[in-house]
C-alpha positions as CSV (number, residue, x, y, z in Angstrom):
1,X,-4.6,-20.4,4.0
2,X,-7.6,-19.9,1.1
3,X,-11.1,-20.3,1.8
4,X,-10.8,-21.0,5.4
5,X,-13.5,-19.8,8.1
6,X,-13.2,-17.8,10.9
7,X,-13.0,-21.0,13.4
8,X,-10.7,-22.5,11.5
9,X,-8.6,-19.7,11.0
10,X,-9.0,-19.5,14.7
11,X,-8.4,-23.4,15.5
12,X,-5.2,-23.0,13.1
13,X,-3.7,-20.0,15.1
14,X,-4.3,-22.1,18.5
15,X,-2.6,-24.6,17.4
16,X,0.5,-23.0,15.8
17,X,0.7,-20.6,19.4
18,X,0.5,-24.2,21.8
19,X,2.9,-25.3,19.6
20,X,5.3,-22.9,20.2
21,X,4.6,-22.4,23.5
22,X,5.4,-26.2,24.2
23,X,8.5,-26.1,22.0
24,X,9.7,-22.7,23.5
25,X,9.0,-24.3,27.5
26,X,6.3,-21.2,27.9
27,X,3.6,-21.2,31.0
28,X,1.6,-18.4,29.8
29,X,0.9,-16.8,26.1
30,X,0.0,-12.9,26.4
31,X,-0.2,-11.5,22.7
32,X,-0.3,-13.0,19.1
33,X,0.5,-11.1,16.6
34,X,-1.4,-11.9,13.5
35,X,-0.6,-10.8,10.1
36,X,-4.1,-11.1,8.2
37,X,-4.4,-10.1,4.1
38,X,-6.9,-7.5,3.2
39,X,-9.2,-9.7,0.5
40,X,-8.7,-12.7,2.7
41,X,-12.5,-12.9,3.4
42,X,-12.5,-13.7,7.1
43,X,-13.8,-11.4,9.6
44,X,-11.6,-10.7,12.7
45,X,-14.2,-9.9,15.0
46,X,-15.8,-13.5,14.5
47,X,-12.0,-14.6,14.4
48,X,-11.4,-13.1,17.5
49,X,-14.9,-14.2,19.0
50,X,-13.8,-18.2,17.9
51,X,-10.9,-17.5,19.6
52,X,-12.0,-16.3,23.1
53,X,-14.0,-19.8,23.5
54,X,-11.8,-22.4,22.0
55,X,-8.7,-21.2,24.0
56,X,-10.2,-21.3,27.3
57,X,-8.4,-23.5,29.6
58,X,-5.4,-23.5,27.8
59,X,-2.4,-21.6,27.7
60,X,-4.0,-19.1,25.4
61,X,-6.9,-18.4,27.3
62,X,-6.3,-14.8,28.3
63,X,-4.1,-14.0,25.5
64,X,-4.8,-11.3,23.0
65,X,-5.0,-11.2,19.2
66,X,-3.7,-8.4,17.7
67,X,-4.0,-8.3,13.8
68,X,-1.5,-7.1,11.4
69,X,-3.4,-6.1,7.9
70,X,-1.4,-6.9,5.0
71,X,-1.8,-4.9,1.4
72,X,-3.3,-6.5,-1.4
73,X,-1.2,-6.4,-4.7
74,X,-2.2,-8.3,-7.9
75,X,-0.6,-8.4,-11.4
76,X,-2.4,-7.9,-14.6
77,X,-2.4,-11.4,-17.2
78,X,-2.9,-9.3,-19.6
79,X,-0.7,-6.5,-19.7
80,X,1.4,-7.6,-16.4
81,X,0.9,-4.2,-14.4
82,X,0.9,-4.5,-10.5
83,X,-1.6,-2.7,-9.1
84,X,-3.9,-3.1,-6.1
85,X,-7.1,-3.8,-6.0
86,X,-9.9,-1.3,-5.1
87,X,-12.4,-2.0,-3.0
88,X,-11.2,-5.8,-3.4
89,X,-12.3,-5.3,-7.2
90,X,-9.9,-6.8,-9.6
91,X,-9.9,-4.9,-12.6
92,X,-6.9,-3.5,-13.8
93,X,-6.8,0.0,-14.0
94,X,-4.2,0.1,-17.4
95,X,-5.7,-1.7,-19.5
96,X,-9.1,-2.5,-18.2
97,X,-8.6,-6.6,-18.1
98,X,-10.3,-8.6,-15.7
99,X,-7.8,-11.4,-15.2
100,X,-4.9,-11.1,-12.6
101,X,-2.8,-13.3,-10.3
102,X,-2.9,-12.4,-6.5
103,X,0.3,-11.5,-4.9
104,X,-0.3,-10.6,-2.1
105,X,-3.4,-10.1,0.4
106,X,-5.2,-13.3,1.4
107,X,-2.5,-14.8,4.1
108,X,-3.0,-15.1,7.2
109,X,-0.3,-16.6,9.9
110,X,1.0,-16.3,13.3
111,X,3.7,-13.4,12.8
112,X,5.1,-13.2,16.6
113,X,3.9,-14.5,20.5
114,X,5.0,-13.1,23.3
């Protein structure tokens, strides 16, 4: 999920929660558990915010987001050394190069529901 905003990010983990809550036969949703990368650029508060007004009246509405951050990794294209980015900076810190491929660290989906 790249380059998504907040209420979209929100909208999508409605819809993935109904979902399963229609699938599944459940009345009532309680907690989501979301797991959220750390460079992913989205804001949980304003996630969260999103959230408490497009869920109202459904089964969501008094549910609870609880977010899951997940480590940034990223691999060098120059010398191909993992490392994880500072500060969300990606510079490599072997070799100096600029260029890297993300591994890991801008997901965000619906982990568990209870």
């Amino acid at each position: 999920m790249n380059h998504r905003t907040e209420l979209e990010a929100a909208q999508f983990i409605l819809q993935k929660a109904l979902q399963h809550a229609c699938e599944s036969n459940t009345h009532q949703l309680t907690k989501l558990h979301i797991a959220i990368g750390e460079i992913a650029e989205l804001d949980r508060d304003l996630i969260q915010s999103h959230w408490r007004e497009i869920s109202k009246g459904s089964l969501a509405e008094r549910s609870q987001l609880r977010f899951r951050l997940i480590t940034a990794e990223v691999q060098c294209m120059a010398c191909f050394q993992k490392y994880h980015p500072e500060g969300g900076e990606i510079h490599c810190p072997y070799c100096g190069s600029f260029g890297a491929k993300i591994l890991s660290g801008e997901e965000l989906y619906l982990e568990s529901i209870e």
